[in-house]
matplotlib code that plots the C-alpha trace (Angstrom):
import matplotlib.pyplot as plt

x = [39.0, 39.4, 42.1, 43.8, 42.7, 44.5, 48.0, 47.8, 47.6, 49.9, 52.1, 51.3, 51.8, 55.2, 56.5, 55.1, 56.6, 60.0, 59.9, 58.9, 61.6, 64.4, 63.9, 64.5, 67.7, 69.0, 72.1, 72.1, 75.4, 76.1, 79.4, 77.4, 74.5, 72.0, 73.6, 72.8, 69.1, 68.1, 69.1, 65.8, 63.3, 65.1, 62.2, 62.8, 65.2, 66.1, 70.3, 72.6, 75.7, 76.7, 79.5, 81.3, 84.2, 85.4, 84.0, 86.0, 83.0, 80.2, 82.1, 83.7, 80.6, 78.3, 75.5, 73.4, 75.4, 75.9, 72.4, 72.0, 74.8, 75.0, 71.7, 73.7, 71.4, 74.1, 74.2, 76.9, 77.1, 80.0, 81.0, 83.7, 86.9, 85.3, 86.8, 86.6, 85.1, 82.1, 82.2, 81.3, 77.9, 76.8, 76.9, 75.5, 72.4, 72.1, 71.9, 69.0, 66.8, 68.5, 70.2, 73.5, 75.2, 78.5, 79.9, 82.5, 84.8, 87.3, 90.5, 91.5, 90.9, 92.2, 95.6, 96.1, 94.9, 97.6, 97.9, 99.6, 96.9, 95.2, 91.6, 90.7, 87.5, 86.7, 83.8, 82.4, 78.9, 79.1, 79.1, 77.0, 74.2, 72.0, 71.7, 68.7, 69.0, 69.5, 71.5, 73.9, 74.2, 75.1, 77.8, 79.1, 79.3, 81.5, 83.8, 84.1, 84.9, 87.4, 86.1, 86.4, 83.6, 83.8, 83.1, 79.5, 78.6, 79.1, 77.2, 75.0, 71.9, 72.5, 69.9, 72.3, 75.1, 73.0, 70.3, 71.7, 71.9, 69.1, 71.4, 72.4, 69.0, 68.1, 65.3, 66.0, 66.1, 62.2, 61.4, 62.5, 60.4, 57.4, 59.9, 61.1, 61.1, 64.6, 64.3, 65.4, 68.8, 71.5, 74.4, 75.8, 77.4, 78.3, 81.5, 82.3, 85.8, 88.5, 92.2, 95.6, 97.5, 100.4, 100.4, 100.1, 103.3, 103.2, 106.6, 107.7, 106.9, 107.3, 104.2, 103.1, 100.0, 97.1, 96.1, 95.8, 91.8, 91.6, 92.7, 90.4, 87.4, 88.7, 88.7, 85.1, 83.6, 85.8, 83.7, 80.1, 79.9, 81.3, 78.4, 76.0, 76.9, 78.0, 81.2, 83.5, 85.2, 88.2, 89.5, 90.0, 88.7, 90.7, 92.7, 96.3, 98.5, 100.2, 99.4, 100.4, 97.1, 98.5, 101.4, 104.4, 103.3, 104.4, 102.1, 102.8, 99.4, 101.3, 102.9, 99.4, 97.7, 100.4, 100.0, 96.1, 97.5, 99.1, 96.3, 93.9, 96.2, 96.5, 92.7, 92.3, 95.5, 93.5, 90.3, 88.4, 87.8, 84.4, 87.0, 89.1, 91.4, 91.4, 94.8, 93.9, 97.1, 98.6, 96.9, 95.4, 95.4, 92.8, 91.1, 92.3, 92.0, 93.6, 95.5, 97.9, 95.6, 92.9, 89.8, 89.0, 90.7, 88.0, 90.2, 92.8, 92.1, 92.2, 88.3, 87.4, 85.1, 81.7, 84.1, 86.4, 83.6, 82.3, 84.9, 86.0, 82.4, 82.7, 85.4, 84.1, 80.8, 82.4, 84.7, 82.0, 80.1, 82.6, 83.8, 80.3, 78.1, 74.6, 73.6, 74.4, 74.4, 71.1, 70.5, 66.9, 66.9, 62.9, 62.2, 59.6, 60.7, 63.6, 62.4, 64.0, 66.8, 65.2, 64.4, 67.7, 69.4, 67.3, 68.1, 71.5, 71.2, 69.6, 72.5, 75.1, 72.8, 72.5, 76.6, 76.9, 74.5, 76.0, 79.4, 77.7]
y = [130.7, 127.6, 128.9, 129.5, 126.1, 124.4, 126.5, 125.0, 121.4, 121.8, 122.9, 119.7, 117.8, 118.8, 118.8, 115.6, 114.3, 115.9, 113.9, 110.7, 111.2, 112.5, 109.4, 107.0, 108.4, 109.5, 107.5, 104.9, 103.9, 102.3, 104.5, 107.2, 108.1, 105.2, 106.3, 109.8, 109.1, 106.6, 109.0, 110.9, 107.9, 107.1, 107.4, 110.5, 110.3, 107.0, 107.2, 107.4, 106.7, 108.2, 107.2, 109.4, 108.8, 106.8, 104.1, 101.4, 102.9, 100.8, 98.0, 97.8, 98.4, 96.0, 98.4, 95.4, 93.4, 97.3, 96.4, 92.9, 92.6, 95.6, 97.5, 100.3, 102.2, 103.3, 104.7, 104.3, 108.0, 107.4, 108.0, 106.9, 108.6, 111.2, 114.6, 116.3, 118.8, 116.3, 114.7, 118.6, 119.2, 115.5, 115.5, 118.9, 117.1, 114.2, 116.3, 118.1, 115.0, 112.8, 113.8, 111.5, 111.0, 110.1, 110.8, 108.0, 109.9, 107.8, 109.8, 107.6, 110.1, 113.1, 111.1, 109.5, 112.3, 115.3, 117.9, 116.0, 113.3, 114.1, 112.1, 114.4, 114.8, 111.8, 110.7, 113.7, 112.4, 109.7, 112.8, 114.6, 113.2, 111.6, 115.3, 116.8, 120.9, 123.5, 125.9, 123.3, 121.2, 124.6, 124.9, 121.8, 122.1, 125.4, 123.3, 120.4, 122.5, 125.2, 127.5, 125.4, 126.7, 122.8, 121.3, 123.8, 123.1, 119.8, 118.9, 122.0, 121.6, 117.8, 116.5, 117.6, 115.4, 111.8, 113.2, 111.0, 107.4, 106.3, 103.5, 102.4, 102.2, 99.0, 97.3, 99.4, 102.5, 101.8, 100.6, 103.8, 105.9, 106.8, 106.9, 103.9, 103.1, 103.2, 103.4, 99.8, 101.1, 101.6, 102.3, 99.0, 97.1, 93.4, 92.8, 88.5, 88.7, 87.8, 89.3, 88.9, 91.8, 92.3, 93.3, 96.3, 98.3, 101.8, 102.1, 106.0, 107.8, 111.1, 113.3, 115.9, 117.3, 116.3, 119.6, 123.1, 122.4, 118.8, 121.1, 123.5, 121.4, 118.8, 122.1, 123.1, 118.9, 119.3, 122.7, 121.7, 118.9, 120.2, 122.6, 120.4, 118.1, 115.4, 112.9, 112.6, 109.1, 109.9, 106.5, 104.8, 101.6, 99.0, 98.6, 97.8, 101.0, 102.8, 101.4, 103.3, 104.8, 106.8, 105.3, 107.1, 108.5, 107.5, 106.9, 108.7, 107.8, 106.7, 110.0, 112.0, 109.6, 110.3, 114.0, 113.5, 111.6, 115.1, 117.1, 115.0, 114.5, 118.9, 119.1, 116.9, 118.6, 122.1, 120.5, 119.3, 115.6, 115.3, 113.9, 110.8, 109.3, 105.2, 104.4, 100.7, 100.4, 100.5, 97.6, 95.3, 92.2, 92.9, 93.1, 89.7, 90.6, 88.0, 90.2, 87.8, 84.9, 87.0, 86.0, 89.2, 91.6, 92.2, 93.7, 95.1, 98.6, 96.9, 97.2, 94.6, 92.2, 90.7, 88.3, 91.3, 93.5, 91.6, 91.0, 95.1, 96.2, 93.6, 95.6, 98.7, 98.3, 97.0, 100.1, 102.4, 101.0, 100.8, 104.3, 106.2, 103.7, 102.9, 106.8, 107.9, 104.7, 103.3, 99.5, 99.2, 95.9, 95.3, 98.5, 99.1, 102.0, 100.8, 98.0, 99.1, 97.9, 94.6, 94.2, 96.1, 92.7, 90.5, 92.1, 91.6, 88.0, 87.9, 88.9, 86.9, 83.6, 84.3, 84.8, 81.2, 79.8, 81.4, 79.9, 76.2]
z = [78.1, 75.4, 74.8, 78.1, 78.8, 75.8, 76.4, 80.1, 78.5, 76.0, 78.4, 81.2, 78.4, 77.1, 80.6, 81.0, 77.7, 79.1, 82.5, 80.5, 78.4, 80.8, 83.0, 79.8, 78.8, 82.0, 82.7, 85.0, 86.2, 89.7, 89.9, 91.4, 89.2, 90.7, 94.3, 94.1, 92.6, 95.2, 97.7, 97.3, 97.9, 100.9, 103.8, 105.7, 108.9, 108.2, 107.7, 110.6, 108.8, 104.9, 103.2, 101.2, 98.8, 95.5, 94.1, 96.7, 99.1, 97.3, 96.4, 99.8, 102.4, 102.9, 103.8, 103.9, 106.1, 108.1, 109.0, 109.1, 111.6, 113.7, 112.9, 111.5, 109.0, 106.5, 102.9, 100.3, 98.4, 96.7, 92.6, 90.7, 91.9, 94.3, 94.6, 98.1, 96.4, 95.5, 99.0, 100.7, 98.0, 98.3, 102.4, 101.7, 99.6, 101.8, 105.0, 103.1, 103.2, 106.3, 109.6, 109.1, 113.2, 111.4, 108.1, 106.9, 104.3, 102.0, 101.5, 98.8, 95.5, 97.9, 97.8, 94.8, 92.1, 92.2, 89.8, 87.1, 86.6, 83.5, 84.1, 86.8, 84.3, 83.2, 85.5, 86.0, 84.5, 87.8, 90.0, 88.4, 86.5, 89.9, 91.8, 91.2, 90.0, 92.9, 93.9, 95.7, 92.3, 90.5, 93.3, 92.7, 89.2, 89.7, 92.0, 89.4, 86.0, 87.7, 85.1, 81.8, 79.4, 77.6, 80.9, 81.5, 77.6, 78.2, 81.2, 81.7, 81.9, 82.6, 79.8, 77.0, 78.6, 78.0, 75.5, 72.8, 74.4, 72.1, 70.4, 74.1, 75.6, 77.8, 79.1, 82.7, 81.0, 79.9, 83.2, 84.6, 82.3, 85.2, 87.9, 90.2, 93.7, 94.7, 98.6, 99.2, 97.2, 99.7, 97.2, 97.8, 94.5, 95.2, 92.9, 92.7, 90.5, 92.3, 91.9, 93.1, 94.4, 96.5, 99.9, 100.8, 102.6, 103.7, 102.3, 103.8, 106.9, 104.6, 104.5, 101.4, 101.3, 98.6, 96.0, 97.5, 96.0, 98.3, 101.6, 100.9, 101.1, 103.7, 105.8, 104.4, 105.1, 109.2, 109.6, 108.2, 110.4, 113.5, 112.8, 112.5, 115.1, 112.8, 113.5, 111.4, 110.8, 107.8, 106.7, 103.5, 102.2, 101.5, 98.3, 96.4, 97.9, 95.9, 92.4, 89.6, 88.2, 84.7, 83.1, 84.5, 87.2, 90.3, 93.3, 96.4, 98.4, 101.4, 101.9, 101.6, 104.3, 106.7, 106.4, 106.7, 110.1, 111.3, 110.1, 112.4, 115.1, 115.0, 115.1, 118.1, 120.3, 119.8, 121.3, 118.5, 119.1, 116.5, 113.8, 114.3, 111.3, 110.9, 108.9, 108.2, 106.3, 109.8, 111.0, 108.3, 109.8, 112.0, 109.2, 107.6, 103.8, 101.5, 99.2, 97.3, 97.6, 95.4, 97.5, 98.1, 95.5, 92.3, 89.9, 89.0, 90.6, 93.9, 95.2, 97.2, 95.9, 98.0, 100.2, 100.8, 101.7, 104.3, 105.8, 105.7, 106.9, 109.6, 110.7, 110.6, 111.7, 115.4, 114.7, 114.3, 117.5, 119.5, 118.8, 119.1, 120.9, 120.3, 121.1, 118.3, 116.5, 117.5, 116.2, 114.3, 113.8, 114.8, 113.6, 111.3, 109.7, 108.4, 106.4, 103.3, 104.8, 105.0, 101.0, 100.9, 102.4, 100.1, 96.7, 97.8, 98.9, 95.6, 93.2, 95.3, 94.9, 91.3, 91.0, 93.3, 90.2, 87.3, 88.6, 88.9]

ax = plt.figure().add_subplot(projection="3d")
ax.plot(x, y, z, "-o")
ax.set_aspect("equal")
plt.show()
């Protein structure tokens, strides 16, 4: 029996050690990591509204102005340069833990990244590392290394992608060690830079299609929430069209959103209205981002910074109200409940009042 006992110990103990030690040297990023993570101390029941694309989705919504302003409770799910492919297994996770009224997908990666780009790996980890395992994080994993054997050594199981960060560890990374409280983490990163860029111009009314792969699962995201009762809102944040993002490769963006205008328009003519398309670059200056002025550009790969994100999720939260109304999009402002939402809004308020000092 001593025995038994001291093989069940050792064994608490070594998983124990293994958590401890996972949590330290997990990777942290805000490019999708920290998004994914803080999606599971989010209270129960307690997101109306995901959002779900690249990384322009949490630098360009406000989810704390979302709720603040219109009582939207929204989440930013978003990772660096967001595949379709990732968008279908994260509203997949999130709809295992929340039951989202409206999905807000960013068509951004879907049209820039064809075949011929050659980072289509690169940020992997961002997409990757924050899921927890199941058989839905196996699935994605499948989706993302289109049967590369590098790509499954390399990030399967997901300790052996960050298990040598020692040399990089931070202060957060120790605070992390027993677990955090994450719920009042809406996905949101505030960005104060500011950037010129030109205007942009939708510069062809020609239409191609994105990847054979980006089709596929745009038709697998329309299906799973018509299923599940779930509108579907297809837009894309806004950002510096058409920018070359690999040295000689030239940008045809423009010509992927107006077939994604057809595709919609098609779904709605045969009767299914759940899923409406918002082409911004159509009608910007309701908007009233300051493009060339820099304002509220943050960099050079065109996401807006905090002035340009308020001012987009002003926009969209009156678009989103407007177009669903407060039955579906209930405000809960007042509401108890939702009071992450609250300490959401003042870690926010936080980080831009520490910005306004640091520029003092």
């Amino acid at each position: 029996m001593k025995r038994i006992i001291a093989t069940a110990l050792s064994i608490i103990v070594f998983v124990s050690a293994l958590w401890v030690f996972n949590n330290i040297l997990q990777t942290k990023t805000e490019a999708g990591v920290m998004q994914m993570r803080a999606l599971y101390d989010q209270p129960k029941d307690t997101i109306d509204v995901v959002m779900l694309g690249s990384s322009h989705v949490h630098c360009g919504i406000n989810t704390a102005k979302l709720f603040s302003d219109y009582g939207i409770a929204g989440y930013d799910l978003s990772s660096a340069e967001q595949s379709l492919w990732v968008s279908y297994h994260y509203l997949k996770e999130i709809c295992k833990y929340q039951k989202p009224k409206v999905v807000v997908l960013d068509f951004f990666s879907a049209a820039a990244f064809q075949e011929d780009y050659k980072f289509h790996y690169y940020f992997l980890g961002d997409s990757l590392y924050g899921m927890k395992f199941s058989a839905n994080k196996l699935q994605l994993m499948n989706a993302c290394f289109d049967n590369k054997e590098e790509l499954w050594n390399k990030y399967f199981p997901s300790f052996w992608g960050y298990h040598d960060r020692y040399n990089d560890l931070e202060e957060k990374d120790f605070e992390a060690a027993f677990g955090n409280d994450l719920s009042a983490y809406k996905g949101y990163v505030p960005h104060f830079h500011n950037e010129s860029m030109p205007d942009p111009v939708i510069e062809t009314d020609e239409c191609k299609p994105p990847l054979e792969k980006s089709v596929k699962y745009l038709d697998k995201i329309v299906e799973y929430t018509k299923k599940n009762n779930i509108q579907l809102y297809i837009t894309m944040v806004p950002y510096a069209l058409n920018v070359e993002q690999q040295q000689g490769l030239k940008q045809e963006e423009t010509a992927r959103y107006n077939w994604l205008e057809n595709y919609v328009k098609e779904l709605n003519e045969s009767g299914d209205d759940h899923v409406c398309f918002d082409y911004v670059f159509k009608h910007l200056e309701e908007i009233g981002l300051d493009y060339t002025g820099g304002s509220d550009i943050s960099d050079g790969s065109s996401h807006l910074n905090y002035n340009g994100s308020n001012k987009y999720t002003d926009y969209l939260g009156k678009t989103l109200k407007n177009l669903y109304g407060s039955e579906v999009i209930p405000d809960h402002r007042g509401d108890t409940a939702y009071d992450s939402y609250l300490r959401h809004g003042e870690i926010i308020a936080e980080k831009v009042e520490n910005d306004s000092n640091n520029q003092q």
